[in-house]
N, CA, C and O atoms as a CHARMM CRD file, in Angstrom:
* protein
*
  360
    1    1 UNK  N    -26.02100  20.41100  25.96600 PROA 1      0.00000
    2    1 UNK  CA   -25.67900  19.02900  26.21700 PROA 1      0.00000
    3    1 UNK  C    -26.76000  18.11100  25.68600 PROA 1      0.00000
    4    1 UNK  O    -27.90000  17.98900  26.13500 PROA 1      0.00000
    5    2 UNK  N    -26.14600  17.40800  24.52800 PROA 2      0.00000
    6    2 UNK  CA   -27.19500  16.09700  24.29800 PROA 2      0.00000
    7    2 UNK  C    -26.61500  15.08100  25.05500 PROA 2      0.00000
    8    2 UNK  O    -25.48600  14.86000  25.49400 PROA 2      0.00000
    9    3 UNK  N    -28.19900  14.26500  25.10400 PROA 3      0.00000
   10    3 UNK  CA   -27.41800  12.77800  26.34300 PROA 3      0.00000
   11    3 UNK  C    -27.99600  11.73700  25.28500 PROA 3      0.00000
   12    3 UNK  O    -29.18200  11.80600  24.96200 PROA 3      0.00000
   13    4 UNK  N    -27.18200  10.80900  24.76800 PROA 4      0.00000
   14    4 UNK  CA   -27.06500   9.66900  24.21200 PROA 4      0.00000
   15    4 UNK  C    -28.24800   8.81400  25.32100 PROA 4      0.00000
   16    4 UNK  O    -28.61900   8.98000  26.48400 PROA 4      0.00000
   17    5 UNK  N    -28.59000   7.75200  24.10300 PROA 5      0.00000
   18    5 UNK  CA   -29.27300   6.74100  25.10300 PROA 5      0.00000
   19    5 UNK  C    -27.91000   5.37700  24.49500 PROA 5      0.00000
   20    5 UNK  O    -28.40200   4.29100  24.18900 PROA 5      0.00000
   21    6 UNK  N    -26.66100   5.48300  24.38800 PROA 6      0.00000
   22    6 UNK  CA   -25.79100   4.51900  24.50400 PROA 6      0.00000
   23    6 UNK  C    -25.64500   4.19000  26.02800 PROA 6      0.00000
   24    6 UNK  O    -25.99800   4.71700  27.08300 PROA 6      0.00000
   25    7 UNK  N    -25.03500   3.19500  25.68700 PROA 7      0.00000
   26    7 UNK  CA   -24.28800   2.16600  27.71100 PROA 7      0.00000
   27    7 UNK  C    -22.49000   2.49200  26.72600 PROA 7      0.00000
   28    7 UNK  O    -21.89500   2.43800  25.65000 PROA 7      0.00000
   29    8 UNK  N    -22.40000   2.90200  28.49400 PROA 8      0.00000
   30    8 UNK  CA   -20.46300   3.02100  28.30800 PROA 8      0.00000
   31    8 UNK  C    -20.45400   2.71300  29.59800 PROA 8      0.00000
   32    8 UNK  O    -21.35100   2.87800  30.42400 PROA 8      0.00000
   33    9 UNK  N    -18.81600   2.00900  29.80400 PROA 9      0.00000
   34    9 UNK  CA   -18.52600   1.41200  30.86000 PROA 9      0.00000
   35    9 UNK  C    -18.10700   2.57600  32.37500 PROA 9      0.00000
   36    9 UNK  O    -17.80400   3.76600  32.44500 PROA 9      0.00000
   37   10 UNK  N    -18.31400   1.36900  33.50500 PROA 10     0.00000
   38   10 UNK  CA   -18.29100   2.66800  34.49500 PROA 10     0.00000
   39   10 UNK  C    -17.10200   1.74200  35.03800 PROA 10     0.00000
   40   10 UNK  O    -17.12200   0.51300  34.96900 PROA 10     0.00000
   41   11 UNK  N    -16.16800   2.42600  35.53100 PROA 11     0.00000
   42   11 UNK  CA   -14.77800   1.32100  35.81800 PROA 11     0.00000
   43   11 UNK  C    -13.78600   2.48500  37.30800 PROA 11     0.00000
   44   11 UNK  O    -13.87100   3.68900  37.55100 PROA 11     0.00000
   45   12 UNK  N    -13.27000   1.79500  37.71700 PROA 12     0.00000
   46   12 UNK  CA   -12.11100   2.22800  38.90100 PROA 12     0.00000
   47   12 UNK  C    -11.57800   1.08700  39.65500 PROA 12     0.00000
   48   12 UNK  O    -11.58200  -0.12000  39.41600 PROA 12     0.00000
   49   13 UNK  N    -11.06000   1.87300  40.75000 PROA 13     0.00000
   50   13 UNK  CA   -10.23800   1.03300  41.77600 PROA 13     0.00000
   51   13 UNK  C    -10.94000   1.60400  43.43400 PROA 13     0.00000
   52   13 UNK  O    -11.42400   2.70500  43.69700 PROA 13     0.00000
   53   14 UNK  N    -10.75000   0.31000  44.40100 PROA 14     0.00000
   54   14 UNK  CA   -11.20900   0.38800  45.33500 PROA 14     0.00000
   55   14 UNK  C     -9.86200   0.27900  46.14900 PROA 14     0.00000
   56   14 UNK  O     -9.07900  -0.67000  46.15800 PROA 14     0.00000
   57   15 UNK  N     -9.75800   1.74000  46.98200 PROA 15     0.00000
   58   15 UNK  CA    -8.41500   1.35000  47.93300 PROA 15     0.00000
   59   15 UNK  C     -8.70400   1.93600  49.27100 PROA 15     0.00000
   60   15 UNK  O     -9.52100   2.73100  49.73700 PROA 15     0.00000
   61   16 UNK  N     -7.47700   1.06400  49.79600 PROA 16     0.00000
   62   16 UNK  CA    -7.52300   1.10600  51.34100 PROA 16     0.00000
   63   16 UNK  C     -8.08600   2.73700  51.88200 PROA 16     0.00000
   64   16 UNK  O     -8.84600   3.40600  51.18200 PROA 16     0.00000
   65   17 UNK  N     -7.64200   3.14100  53.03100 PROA 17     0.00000
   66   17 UNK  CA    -8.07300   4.26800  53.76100 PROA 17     0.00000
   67   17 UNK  C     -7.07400   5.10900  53.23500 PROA 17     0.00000
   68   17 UNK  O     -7.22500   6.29700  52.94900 PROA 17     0.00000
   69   18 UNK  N     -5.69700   4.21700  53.08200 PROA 18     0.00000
   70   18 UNK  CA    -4.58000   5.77500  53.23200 PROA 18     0.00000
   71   18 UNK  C     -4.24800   5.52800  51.85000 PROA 18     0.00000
   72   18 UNK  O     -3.10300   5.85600  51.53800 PROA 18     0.00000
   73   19 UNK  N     -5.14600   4.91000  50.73000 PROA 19     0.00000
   74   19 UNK  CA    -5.12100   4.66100  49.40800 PROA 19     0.00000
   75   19 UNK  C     -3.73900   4.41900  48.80600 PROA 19     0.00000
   76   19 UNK  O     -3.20600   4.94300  47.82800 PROA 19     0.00000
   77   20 UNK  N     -3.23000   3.33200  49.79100 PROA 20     0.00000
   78   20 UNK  CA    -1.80800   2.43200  49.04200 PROA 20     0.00000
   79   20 UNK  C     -2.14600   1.28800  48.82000 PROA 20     0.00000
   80   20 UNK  O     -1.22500   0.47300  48.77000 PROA 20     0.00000
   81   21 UNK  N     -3.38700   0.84100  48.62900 PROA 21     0.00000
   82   21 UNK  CA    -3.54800  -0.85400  48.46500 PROA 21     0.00000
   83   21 UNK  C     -4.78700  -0.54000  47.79100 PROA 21     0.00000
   84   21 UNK  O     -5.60600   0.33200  48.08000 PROA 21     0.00000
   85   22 UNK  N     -4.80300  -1.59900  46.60700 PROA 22     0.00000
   86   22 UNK  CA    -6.15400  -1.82800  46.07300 PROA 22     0.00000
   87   22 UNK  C     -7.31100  -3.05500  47.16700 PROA 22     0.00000
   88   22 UNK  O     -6.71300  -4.01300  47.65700 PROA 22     0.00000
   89   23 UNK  N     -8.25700  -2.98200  47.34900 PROA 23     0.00000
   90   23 UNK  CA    -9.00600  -3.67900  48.04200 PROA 23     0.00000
   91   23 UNK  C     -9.65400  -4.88100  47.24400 PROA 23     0.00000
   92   23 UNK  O    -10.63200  -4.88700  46.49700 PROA 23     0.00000
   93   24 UNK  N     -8.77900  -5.92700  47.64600 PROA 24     0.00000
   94   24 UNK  CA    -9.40500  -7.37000  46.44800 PROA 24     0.00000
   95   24 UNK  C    -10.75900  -7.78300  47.17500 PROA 24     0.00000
   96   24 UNK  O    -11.02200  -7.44400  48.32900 PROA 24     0.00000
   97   25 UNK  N    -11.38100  -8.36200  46.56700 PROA 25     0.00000
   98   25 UNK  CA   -12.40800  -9.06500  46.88100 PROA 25     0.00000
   99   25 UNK  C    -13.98500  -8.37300  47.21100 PROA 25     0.00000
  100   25 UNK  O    -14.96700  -9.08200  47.43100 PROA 25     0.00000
  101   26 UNK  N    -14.02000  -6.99300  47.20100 PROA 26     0.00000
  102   26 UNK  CA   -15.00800  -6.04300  47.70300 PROA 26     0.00000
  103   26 UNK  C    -15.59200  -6.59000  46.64800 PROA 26     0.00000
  104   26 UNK  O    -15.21300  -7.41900  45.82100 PROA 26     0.00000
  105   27 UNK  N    -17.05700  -5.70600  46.88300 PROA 27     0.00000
  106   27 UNK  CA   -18.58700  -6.00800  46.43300 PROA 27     0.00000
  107   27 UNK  C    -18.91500  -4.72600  46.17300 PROA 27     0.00000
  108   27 UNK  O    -19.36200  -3.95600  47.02300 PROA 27     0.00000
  109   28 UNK  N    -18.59300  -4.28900  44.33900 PROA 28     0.00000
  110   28 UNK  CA   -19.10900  -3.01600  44.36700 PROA 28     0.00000
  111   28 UNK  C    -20.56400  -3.12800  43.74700 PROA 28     0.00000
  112   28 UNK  O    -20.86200  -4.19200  43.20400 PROA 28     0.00000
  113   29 UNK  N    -21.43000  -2.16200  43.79200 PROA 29     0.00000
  114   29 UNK  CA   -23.13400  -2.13800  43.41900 PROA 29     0.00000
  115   29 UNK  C    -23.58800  -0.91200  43.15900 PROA 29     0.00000
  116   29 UNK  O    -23.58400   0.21100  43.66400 PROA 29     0.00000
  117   30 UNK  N    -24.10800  -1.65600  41.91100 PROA 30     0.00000
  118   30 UNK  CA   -24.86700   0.22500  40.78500 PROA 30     0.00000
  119   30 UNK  C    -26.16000   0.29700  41.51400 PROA 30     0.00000
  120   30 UNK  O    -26.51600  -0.86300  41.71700 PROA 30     0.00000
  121   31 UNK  N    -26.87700   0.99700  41.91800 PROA 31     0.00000
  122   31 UNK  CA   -27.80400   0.99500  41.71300 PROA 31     0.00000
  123   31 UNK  C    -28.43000   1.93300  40.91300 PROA 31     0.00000
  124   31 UNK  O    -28.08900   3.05400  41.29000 PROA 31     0.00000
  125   32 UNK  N    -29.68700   2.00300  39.37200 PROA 32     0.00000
  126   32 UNK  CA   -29.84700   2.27200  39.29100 PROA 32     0.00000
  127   32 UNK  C    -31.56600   3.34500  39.77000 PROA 32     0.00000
  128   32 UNK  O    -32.12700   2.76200  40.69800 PROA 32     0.00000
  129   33 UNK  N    -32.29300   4.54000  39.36100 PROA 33     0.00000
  130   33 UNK  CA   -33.32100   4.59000  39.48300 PROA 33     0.00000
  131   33 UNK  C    -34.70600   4.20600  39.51600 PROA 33     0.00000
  132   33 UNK  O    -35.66000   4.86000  39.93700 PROA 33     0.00000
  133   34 UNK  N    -34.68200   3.02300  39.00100 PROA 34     0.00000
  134   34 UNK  CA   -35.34200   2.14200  38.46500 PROA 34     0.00000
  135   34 UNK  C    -35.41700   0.67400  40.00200 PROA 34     0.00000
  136   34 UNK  O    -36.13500  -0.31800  39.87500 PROA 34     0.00000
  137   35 UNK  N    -34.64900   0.88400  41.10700 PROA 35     0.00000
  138   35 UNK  CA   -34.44200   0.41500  42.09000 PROA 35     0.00000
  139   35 UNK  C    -33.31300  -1.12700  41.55800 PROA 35     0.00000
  140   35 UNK  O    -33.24200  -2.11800  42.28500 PROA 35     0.00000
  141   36 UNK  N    -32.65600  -1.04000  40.41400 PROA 36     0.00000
  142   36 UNK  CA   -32.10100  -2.44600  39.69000 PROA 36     0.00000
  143   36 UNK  C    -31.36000  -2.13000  40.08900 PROA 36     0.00000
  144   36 UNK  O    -31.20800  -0.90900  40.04500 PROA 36     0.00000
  145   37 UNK  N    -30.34700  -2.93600  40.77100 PROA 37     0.00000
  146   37 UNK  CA   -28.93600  -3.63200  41.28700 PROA 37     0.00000
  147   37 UNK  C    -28.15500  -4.30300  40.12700 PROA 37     0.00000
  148   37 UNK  O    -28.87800  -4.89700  39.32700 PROA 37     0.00000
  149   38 UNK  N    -26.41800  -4.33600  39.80000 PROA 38     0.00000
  150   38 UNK  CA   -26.05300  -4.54900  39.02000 PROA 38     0.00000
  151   38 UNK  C    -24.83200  -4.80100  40.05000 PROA 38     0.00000
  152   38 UNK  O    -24.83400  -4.03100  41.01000 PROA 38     0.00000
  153   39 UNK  N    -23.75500  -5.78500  40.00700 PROA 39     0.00000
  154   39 UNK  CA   -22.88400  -5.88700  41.19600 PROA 39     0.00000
  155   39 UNK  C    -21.00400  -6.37900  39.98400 PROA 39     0.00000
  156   39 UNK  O    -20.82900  -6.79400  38.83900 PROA 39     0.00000
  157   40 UNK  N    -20.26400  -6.07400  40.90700 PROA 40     0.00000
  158   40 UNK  CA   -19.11700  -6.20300  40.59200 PROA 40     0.00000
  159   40 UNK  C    -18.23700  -6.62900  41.15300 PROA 40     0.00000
  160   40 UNK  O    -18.34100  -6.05300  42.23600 PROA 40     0.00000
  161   41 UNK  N    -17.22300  -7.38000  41.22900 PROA 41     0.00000
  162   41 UNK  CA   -16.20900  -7.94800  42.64300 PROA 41     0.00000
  163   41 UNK  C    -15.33500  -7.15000  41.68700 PROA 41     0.00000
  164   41 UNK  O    -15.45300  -6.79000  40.51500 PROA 41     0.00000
  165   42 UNK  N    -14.12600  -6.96600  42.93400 PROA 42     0.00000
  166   42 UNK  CA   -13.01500  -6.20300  42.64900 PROA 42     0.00000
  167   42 UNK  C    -11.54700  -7.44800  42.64000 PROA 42     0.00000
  168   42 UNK  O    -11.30600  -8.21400  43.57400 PROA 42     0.00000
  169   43 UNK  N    -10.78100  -7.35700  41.40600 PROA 43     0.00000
  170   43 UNK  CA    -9.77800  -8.09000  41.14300 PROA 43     0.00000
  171   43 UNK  C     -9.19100  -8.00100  42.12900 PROA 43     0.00000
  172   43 UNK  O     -9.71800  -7.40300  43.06700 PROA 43     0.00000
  173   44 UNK  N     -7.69400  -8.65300  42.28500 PROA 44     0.00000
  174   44 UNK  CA    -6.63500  -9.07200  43.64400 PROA 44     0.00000
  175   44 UNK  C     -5.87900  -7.33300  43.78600 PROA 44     0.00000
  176   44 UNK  O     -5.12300  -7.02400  44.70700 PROA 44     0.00000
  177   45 UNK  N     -6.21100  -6.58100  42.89800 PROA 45     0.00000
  178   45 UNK  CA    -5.35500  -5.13100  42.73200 PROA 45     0.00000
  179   45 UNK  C     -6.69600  -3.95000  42.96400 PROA 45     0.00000
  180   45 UNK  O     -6.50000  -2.76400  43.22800 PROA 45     0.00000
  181   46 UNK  N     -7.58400  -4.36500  42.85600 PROA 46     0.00000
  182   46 UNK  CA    -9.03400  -3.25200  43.49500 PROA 46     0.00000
  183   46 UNK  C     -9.75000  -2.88400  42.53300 PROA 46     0.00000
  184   46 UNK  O    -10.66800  -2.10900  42.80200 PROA 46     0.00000
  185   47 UNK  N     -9.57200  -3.28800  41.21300 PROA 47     0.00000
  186   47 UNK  CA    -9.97000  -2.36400  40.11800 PROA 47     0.00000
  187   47 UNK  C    -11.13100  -3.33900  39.49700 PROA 47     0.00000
  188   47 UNK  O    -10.92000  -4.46900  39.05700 PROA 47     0.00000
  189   48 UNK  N    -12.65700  -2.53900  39.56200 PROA 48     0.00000
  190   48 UNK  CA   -14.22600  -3.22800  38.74000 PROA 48     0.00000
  191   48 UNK  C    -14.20000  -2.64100  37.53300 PROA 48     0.00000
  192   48 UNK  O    -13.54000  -1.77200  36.96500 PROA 48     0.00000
  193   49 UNK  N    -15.24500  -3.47300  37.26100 PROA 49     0.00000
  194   49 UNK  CA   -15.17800  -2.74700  35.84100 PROA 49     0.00000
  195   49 UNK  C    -17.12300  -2.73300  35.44300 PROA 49     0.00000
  196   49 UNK  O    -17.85800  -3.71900  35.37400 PROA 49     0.00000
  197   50 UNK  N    -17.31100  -1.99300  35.34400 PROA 50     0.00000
  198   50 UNK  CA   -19.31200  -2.55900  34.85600 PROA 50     0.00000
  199   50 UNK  C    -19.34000  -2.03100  33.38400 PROA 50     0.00000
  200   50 UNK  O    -18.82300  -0.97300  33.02600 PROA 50     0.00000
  201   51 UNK  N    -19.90500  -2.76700  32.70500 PROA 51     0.00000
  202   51 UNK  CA   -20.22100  -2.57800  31.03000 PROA 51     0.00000
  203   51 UNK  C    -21.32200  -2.52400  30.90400 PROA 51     0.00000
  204   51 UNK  O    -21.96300  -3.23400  31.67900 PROA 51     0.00000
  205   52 UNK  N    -22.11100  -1.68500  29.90000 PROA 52     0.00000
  206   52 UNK  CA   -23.54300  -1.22500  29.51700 PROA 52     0.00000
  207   52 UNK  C    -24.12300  -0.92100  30.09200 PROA 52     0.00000
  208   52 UNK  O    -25.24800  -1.34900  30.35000 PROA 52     0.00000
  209   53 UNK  N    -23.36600   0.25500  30.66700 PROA 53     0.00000
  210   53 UNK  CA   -24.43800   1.59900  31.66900 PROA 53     0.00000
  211   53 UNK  C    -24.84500   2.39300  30.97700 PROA 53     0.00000
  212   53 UNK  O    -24.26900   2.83300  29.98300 PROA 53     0.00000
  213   54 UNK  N    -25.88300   2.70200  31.37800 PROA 54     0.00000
  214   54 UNK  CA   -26.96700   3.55600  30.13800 PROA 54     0.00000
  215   54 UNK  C    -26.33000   5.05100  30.52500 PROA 54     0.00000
  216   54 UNK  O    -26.23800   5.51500  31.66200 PROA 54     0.00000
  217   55 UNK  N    -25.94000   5.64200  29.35100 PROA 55     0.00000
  218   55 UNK  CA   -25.57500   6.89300  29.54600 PROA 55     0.00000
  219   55 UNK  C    -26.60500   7.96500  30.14700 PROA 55     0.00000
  220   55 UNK  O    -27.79900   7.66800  30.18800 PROA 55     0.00000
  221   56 UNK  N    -26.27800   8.87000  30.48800 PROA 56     0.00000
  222   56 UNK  CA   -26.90600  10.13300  30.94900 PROA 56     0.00000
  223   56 UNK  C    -28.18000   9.61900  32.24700 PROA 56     0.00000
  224   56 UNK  O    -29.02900  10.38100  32.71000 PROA 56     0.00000
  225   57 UNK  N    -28.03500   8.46200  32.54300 PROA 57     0.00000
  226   57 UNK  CA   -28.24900   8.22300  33.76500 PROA 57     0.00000
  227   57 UNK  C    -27.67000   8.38500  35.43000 PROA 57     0.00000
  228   57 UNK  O    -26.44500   8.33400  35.53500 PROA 57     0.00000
  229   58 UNK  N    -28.47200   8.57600  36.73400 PROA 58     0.00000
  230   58 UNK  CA   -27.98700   8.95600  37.80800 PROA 58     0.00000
  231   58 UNK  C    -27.65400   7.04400  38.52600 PROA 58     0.00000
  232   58 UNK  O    -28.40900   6.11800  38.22800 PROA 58     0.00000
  233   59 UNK  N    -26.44200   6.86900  39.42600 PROA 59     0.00000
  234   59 UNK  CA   -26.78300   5.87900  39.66600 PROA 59     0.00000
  235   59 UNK  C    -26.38200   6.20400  41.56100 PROA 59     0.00000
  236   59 UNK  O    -26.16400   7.24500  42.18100 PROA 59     0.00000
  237   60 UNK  N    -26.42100   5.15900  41.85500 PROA 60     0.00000
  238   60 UNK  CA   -25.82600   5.27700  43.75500 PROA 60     0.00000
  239   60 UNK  C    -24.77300   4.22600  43.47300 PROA 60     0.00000
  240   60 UNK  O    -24.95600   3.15900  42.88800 PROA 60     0.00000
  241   61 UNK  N    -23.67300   4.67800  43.96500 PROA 61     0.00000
  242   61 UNK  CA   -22.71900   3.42200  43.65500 PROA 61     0.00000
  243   61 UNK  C    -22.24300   3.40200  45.85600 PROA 61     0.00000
  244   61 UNK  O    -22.17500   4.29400  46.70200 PROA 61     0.00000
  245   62 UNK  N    -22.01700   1.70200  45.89100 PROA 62     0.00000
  246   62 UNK  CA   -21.70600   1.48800  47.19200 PROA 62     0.00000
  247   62 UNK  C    -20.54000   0.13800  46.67800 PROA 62     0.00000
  248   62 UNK  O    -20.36400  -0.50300  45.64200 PROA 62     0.00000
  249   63 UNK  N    -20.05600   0.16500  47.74700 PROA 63     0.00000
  250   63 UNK  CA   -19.37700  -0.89400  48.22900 PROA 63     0.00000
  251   63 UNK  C    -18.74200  -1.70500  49.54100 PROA 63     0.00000
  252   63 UNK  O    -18.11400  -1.22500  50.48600 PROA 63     0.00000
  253   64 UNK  N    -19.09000  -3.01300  49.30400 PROA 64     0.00000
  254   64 UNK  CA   -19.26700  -3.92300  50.41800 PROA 64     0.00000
  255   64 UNK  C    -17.69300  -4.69800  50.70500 PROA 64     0.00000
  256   64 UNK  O    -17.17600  -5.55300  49.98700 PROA 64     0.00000
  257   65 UNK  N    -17.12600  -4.10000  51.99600 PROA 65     0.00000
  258   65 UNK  CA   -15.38600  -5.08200  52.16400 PROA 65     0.00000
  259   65 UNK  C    -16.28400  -5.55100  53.39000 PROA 65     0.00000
  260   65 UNK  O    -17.34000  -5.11000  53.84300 PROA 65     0.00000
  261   66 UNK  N    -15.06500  -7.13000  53.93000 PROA 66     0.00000
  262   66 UNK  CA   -14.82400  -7.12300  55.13800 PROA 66     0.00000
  263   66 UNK  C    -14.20700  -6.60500  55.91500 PROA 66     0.00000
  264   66 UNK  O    -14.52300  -6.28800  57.06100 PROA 66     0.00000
  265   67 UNK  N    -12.81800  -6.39700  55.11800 PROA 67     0.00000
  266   67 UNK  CA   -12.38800  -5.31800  56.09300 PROA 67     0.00000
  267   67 UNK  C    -12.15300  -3.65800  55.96100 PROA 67     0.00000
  268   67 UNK  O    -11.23000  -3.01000  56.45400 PROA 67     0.00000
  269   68 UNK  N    -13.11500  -3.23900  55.25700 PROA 68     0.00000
  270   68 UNK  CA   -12.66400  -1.86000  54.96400 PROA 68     0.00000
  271   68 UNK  C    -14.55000  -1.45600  55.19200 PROA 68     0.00000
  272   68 UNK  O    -15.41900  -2.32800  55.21400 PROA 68     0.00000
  273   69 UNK  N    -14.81000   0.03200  55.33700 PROA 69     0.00000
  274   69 UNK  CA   -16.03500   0.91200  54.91900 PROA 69     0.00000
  275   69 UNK  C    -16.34200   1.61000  54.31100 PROA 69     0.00000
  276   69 UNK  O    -15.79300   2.54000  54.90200 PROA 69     0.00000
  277   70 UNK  N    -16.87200   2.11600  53.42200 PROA 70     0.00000
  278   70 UNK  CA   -16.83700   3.10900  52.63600 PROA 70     0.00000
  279   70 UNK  C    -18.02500   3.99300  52.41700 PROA 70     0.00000
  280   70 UNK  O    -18.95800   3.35000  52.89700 PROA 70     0.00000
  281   71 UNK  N    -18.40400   4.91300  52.03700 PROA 71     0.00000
  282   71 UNK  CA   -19.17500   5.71400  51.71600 PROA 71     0.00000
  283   71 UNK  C    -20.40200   5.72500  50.49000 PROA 71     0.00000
  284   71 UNK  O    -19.80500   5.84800  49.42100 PROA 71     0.00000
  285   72 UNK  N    -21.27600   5.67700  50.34900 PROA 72     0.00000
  286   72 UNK  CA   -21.83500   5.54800  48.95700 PROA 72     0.00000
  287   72 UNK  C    -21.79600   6.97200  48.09500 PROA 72     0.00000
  288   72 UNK  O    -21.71500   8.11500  48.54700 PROA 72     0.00000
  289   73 UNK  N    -21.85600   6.65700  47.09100 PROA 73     0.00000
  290   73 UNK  CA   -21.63900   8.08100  46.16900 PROA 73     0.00000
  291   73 UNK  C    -22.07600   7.94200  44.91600 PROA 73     0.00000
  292   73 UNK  O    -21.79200   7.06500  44.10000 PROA 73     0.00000
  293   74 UNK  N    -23.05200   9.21200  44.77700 PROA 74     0.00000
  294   74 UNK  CA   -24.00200   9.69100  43.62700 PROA 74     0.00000
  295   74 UNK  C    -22.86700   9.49400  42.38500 PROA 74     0.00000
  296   74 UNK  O    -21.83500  10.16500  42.39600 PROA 74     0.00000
  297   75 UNK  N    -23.12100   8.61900  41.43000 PROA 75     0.00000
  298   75 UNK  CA   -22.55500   8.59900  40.41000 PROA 75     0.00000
  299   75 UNK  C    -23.16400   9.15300  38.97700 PROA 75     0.00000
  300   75 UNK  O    -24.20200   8.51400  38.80800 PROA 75     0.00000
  301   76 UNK  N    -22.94700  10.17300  37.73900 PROA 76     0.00000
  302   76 UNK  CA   -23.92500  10.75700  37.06100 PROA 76     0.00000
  303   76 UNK  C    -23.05500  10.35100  35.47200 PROA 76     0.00000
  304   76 UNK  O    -22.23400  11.14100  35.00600 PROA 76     0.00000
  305   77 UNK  N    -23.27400   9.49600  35.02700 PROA 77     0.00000
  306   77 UNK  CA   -23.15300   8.99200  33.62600 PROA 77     0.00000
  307   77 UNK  C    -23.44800   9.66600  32.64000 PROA 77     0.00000
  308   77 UNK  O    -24.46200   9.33200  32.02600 PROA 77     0.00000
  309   78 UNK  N    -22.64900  10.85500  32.15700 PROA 78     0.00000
  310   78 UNK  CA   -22.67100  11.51200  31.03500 PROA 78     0.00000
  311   78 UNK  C    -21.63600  11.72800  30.47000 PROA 78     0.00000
  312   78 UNK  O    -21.58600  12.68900  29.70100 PROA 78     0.00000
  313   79 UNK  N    -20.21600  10.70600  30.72500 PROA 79     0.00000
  314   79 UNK  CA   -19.36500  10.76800  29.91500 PROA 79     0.00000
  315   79 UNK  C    -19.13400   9.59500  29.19200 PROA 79     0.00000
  316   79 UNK  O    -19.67500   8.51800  29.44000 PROA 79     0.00000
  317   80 UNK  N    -18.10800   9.86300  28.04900 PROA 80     0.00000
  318   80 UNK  CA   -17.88200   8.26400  27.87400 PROA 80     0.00000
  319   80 UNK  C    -17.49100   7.25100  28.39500 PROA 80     0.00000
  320   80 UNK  O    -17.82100   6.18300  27.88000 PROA 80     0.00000
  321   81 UNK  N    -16.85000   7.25600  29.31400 PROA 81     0.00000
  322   81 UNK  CA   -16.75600   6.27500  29.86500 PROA 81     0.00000
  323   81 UNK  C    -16.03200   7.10300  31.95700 PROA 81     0.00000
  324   81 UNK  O    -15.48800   8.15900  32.27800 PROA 81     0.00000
  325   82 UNK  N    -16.46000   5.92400  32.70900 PROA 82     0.00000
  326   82 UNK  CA   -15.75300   6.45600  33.77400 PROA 82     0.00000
  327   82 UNK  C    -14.62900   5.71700  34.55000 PROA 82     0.00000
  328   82 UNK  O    -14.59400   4.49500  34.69200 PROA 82     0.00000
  329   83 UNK  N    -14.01100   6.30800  34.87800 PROA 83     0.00000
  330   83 UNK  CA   -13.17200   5.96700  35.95700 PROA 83     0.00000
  331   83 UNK  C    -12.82200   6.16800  37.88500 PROA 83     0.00000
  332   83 UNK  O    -11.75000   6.56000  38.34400 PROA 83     0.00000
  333   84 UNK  N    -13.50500   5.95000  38.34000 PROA 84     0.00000
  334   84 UNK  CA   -13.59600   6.11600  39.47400 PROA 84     0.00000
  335   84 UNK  C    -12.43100   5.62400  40.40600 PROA 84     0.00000
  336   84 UNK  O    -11.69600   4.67700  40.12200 PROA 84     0.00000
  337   85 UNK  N    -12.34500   6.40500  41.59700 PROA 85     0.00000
  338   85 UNK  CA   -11.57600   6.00200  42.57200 PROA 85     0.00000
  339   85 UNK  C    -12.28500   6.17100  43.88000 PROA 85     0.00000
  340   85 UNK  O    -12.57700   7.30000  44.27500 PROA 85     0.00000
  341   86 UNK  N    -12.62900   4.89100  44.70200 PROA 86     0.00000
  342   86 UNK  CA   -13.34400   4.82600  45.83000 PROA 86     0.00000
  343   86 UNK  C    -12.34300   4.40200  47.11500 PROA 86     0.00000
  344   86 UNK  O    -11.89100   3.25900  47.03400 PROA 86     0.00000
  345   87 UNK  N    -11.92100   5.23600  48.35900 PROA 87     0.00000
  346   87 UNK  CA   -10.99100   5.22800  48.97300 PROA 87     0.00000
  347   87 UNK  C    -12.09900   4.75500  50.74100 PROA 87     0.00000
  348   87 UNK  O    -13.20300   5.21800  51.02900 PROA 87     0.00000
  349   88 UNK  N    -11.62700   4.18100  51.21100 PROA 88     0.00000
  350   88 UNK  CA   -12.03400   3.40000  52.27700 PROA 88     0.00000
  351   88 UNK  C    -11.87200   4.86600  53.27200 PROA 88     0.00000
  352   88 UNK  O    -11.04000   5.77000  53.35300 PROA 88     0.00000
  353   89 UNK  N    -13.17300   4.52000  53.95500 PROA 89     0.00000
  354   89 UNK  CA   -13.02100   5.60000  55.37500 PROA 89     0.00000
  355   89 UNK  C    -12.02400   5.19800  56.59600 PROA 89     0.00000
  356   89 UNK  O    -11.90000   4.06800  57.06800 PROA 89     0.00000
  357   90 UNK  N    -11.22800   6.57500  57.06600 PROA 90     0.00000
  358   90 UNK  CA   -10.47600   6.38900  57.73700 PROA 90     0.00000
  359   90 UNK  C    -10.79200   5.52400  59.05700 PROA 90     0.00000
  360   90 UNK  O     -9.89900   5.29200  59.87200 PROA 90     0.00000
């Protein structure tokens, strides 16, 4: 495995608990190793999008609802691009 030093986008959808609704308005956040914050709001349908993530980097991804909770989760940037799906705790 070679790891590029390119940025590709890191992208998904944020949904409810029983994952039938996208979650508008959440506050999603990269963090990278480097302790840098990079933030995203989620459209009226749940779906962020972040552009020029440094490839083959580790990041912590979280996200902030009012009305939902969620979990944070180790995110590892070695593809071209991602797609994530972050589902609200029951």
């Amino acid at each position: 495995n070679v790891v590029t030093a390119a940025n590709i986008s890191v992208a998904g959808r944020v949904l409810t608990a029983d994952g039938a609704r996208g979650v508008s308005g959440a506050t999603v956040a990269l963090l990278n190793q480097h302790g840098e914050t990079v933030y995203a709001r989620t459209n009226s349908f749940g779906y962020f999008r972040f552009n020029d993530v440094q490839a083959g980097a580790i990041y912590v991804l979280s996200v902030q609802s009012k009305r939902c909770q969620f979990a944070e989760r180790v995110v590892s940037t070695d593809a071209e691009a991602q797609e994530l799906t972050i589902t609200a705790l029951p």
